[in-house]
C-alpha positions as CSV (number, residue, x, y, z in Angstrom):
1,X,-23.7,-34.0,80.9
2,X,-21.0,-34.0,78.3
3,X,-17.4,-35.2,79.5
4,X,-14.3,-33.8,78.8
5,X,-11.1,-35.8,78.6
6,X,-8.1,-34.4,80.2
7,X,-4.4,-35.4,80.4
8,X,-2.1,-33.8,82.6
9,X,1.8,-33.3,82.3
10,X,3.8,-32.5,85.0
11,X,4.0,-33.6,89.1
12,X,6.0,-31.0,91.0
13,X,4.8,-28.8,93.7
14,X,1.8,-27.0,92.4
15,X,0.3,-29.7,90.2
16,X,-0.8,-30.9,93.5
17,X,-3.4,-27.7,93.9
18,X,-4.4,-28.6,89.7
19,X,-5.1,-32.7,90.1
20,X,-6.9,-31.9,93.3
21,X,-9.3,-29.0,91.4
22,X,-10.0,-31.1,88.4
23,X,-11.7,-33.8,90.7
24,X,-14.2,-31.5,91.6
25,X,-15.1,-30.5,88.2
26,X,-17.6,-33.0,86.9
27,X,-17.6,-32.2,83.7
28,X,-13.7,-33.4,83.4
29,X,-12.1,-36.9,83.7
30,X,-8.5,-36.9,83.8
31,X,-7.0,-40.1,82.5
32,X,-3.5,-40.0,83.0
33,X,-0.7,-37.9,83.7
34,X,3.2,-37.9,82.2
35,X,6.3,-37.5,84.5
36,X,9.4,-39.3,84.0
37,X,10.5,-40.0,87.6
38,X,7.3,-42.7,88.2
39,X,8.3,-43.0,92.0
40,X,7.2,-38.7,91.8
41,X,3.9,-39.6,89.8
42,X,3.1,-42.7,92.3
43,X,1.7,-40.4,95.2
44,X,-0.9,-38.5,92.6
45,X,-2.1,-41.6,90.8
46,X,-3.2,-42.9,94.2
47,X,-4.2,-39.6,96.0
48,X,-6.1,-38.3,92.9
49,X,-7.3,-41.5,91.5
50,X,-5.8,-41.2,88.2
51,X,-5.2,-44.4,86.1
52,X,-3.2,-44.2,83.6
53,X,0.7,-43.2,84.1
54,X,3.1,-41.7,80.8
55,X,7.1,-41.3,80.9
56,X,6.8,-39.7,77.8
57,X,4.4,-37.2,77.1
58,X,3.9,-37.3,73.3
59,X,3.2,-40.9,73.8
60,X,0.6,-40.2,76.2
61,X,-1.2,-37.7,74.1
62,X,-0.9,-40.1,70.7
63,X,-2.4,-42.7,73.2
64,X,-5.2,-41.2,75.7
65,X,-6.2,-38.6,72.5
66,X,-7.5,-36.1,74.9
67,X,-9.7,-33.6,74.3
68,X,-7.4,-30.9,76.3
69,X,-3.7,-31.1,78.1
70,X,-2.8,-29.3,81.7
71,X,0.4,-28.3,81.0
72,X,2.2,-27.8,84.9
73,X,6.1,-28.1,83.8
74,X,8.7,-25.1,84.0
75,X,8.6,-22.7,81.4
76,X,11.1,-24.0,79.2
77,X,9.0,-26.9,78.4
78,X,6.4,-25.3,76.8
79,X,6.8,-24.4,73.8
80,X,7.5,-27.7,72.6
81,X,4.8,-29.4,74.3
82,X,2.1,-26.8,73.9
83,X,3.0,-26.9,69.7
84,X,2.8,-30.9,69.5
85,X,-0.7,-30.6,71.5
86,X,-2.0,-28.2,69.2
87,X,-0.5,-29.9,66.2
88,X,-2.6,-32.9,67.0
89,X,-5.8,-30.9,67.8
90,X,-5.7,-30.7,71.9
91,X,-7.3,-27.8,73.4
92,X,-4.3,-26.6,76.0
93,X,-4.5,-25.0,79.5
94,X,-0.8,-24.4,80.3
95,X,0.7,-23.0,83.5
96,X,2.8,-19.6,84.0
97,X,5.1,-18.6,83.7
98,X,4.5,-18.8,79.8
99,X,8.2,-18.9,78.5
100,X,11.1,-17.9,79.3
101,X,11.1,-14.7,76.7
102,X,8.3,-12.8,75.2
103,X,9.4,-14.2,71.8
104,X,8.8,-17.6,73.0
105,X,5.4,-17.0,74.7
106,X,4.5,-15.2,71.2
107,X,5.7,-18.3,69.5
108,X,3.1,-20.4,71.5
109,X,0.4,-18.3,71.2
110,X,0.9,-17.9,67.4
111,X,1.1,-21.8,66.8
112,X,-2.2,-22.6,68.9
113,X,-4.3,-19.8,66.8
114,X,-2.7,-21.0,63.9
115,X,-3.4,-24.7,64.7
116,X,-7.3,-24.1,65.3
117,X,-6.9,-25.3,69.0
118,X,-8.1,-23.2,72.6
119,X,-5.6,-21.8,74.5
120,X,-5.6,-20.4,78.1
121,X,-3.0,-19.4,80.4
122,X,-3.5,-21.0,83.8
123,X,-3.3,-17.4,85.2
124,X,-5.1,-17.8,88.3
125,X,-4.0,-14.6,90.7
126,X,-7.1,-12.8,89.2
127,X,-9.3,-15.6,89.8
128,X,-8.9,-15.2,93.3
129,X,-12.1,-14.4,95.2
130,X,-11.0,-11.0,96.8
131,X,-10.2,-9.2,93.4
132,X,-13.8,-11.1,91.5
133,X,-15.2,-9.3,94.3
134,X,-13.0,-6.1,94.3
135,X,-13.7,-5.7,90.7
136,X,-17.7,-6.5,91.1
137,X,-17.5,-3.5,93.6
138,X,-15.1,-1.5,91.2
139,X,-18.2,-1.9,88.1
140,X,-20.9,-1.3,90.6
141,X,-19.6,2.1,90.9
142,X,-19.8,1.5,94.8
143,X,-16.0,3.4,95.6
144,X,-17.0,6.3,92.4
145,X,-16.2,5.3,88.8
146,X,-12.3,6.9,88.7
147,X,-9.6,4.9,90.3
148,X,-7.0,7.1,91.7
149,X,-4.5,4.3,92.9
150,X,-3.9,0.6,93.4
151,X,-1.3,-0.3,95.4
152,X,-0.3,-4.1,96.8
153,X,2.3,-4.7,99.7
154,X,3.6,-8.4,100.2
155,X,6.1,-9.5,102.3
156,X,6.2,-13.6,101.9
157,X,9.8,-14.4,104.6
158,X,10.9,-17.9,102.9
159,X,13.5,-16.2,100.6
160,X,16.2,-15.5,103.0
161,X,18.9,-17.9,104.3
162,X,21.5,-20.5,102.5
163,X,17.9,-22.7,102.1
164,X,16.2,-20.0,100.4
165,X,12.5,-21.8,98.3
166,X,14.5,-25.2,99.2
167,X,11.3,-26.8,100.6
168,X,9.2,-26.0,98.4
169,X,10.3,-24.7,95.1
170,X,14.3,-24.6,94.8
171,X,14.8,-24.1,91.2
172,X,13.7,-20.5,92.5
173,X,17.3,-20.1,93.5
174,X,18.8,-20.8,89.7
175,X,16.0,-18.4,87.6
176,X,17.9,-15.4,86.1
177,X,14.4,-13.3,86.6
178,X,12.8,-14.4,89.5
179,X,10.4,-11.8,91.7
180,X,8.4,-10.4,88.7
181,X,9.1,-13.5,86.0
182,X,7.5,-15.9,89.0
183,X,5.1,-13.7,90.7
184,X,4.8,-10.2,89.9
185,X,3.1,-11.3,86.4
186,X,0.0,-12.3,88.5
187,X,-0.1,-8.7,90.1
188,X,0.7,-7.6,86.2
189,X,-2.5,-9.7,85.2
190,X,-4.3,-8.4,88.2
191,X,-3.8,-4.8,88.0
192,X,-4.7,-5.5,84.5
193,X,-8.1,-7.0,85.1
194,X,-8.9,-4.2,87.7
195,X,-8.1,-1.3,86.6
196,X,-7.3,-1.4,82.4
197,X,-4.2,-1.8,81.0
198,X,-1.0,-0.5,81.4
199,X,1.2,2.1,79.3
200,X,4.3,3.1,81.1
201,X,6.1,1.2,83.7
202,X,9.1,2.3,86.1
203,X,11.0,-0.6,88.2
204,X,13.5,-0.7,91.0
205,X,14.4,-4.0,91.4
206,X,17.4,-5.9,94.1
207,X,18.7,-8.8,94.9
208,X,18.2,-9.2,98.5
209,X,19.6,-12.6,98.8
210,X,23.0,-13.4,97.8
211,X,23.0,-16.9,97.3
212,X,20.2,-16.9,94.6
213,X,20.4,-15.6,91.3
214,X,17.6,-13.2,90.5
215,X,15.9,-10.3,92.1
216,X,14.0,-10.6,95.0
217,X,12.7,-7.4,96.0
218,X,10.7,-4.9,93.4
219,X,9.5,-1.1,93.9
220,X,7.3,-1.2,90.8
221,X,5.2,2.3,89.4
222,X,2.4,1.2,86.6
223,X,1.0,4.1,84.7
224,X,-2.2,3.3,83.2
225,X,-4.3,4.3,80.3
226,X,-7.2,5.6,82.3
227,X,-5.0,7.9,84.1
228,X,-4.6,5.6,87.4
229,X,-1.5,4.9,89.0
230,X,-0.4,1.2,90.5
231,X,2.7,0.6,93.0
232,X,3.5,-3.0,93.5
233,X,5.8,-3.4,96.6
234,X,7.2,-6.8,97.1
235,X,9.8,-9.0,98.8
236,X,10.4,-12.6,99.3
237,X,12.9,-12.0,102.2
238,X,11.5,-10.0,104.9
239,X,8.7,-11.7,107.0
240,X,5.1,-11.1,108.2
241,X,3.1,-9.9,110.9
242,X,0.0,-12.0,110.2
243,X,-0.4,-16.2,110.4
244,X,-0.5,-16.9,106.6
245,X,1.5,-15.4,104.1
246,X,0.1,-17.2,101.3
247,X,-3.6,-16.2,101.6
248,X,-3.7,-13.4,100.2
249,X,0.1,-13.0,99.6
250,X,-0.3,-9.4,101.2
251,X,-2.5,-6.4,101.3
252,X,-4.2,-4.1,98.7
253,X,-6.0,-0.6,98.4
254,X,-7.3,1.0,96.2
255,X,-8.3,4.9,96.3
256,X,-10.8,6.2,93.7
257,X,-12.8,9.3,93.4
258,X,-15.3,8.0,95.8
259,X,-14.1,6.4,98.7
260,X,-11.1,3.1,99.0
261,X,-11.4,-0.8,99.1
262,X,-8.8,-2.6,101.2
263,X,-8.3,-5.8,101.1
264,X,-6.4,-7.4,104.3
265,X,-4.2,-10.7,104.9
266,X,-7.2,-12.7,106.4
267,X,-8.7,-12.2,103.0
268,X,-11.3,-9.8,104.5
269,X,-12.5,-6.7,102.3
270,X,-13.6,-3.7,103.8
271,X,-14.9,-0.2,101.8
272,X,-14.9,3.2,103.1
273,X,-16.5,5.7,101.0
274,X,-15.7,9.5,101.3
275,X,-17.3,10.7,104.3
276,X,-17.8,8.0,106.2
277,X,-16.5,4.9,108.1
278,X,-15.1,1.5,106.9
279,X,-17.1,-0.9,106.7
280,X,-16.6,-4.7,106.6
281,X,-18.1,-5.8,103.5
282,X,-18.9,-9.8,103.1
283,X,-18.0,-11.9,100.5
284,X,-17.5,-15.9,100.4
285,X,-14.2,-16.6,100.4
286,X,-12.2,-20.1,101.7
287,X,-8.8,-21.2,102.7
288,X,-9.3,-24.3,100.7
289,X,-6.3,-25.7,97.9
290,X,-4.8,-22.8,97.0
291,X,-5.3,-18.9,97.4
292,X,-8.9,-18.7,98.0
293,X,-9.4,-21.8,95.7
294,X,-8.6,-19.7,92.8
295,X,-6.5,-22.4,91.0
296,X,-10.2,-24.9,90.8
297,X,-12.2,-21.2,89.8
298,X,-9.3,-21.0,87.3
299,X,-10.1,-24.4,85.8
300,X,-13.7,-24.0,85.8
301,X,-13.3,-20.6,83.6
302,X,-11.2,-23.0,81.8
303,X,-14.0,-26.2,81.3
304,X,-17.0,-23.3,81.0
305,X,-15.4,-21.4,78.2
306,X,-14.9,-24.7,76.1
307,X,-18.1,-25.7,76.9
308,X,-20.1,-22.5,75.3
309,X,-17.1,-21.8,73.0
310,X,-16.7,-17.7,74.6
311,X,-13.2,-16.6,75.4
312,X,-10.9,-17.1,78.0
313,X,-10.1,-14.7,80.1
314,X,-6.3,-15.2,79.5
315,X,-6.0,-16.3,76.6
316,X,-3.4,-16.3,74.6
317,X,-4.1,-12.6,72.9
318,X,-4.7,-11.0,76.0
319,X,-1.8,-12.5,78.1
320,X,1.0,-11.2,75.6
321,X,-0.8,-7.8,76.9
322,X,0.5,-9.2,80.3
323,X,4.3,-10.4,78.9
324,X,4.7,-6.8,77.4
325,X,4.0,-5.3,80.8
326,X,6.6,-7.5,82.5
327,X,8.9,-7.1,79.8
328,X,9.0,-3.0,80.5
329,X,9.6,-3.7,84.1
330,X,12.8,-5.6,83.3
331,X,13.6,-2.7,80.6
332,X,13.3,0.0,83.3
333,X,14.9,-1.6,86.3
334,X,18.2,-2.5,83.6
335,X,18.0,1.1,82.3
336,X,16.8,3.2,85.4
337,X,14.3,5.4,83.9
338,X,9.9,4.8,83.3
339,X,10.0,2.4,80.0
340,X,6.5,2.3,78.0
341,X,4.8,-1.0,77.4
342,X,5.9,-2.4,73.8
343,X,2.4,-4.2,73.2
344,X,3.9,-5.3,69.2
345,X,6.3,-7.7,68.9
């Protein structure tokens, strides 16, 4: 069995859920990791038996000479360390968001294609195992072959209060974009994946919140190409009625010219086609790492599509298709009207 050598950059919140996945991946050995507080890096060397441990990243890659880099830093980062990679022939996997502007996540995928190297988006929303599922059931024709709708409702409750993401992921408080930059992309990607892509987008967006700076609450309309309509209706304030918010991160349906899928908060899918009852339908699905383990089904897409050299889901082509879409919902919410998707730079 052929092994690939990874490096890893980054060890905030979530590259906890990433070290953990790439252990269970046998194909990967990941030999060290950069992050310049080492007393912050200490507790993943040990827990995820990495051995070697980089304050400096180009260092580590001139050093280790990896066949790929996991790139989990914040989105200003990237673009500088996702060029040197490719510059020096690393294959890169690097976390969303992509960049802080479309320009810049152009940028990046410009310089990997022009550099020779892979590059994938570690978009894992529609890796989850609900929507693999919801779109095996979508192809199999087993709701009819039109959707009519898609429509998501997520209520998450630990954005409200002076301590608003402190726990967990504070830096929320300071983005500028925040609800549809951080999260709303996956549903973006998602909807994409599901249901085709996008042309016209109309946004109401708020800040709920006062004491952070971006929006927390979005009303979003998708048009899309196939004649489908998506509504994405999400807050980070208001709480739940079910034991674990970040499942599923909420509920979907979908309504097409034979019958619904609904997807609940437990993770379980049901379909009802026209004419008759819902029905539970079974699926494997865990509450292990993260989301249904989508972030290890994520690097395994990732490992498998270097391995027999086919493309990544979202790669870097395809997720600029997912930064248009988010940029129209900014356009529209600033200008109050339905804004279509720019897909050219």
């Amino acid at each position: 069995m052929k092994k690939l050598k990874g490096v890893c950059v980054g060890a905030g919140y979530f590259s906890h859920f990433q070290y953990e996945a790439w252990q269970r991946i046998p194909e990967v050995t990941i030999t060290a990791l950069c992050n310049r507080n080492p007393l912050r890096a200490k507790p993943l060397l040990e827990q995820y038996g990495v051995p070697g441990h980089y304050t400096d990243y180009r260092e580590m890659l001139e050093k280790e000479r990896p066949d790929f880099v996991d790139i989990i830093t914040p989105p200003p980062t990237h673009l500088e360390m996702c060029a040197v990679a490719a510059d020096m022939g690393i294959h890169v996997i690097c976390q969303k968001p992509l960049a802080p502007t479309f320009d810049e996540g152009w940028r990046i995928v410009e310089h990997a294609e022009r550099a020779g190297v892979r590059f994938m988006v570690h978009e894992n929303w529609r890796f989850q195992p609900w929507y693999r599922e919801m779109k095996w059931l979508l192809e199999a024709g087993v709701i009819g072959r039109r959707i009519h709708t898609l429509c998501f409702r997520s209520r998450m409750g630990d954005g409200w209060g002076e301590d608003a993401y402190l726990a967990r992921q504070p830096y929320f408080r300071e983005y500028p974009r925040l609800l549809v930059y951080e999260n709303g992309v996956h549903f973006i990607d998602t909807y994409r994946y599901l249901a085709g892509e996008i042309q016209r987008a109309y946004a109401v967006l708020k800040k709920l919140n006062p004491v952070i700076a971006g929006e927390d609450c979005a009303i979003v309309l998708f048009d899309f190409e196939s004649g489908a309509t998506g509504l994405w209706d999400a807050n980070r304030y208001n709480e739940v009625n079910y034991p674990s918010p970040r499942y599923t991160f909420g509920e979907c349906l979908i309504d097409a010219d034979g019958g619904s899928i609904r997807l609940y908060a437990d993770g379980r899918l049901t379909v009802q086609q026209l004419g008759k009852a819902e029905t539970v339908h079974n699926y494997p699905h865990e509450d292990r790492n993260f989301c249904g383990d989508c972030v290890y089904t994520t690097q395994r897409h990732f490992i498998d599509r270097l391995l027999d050299g086919a493309p990544f889901e979202t790669n870097g082509q395809d997720y600029l298709k997912t930064l248009a879409v988010q940029e129209a919902v900014y356009a529209s919410a600033a200008a109050g009207m339905p804004m279509a998707v720019q897909y050219a730079r």
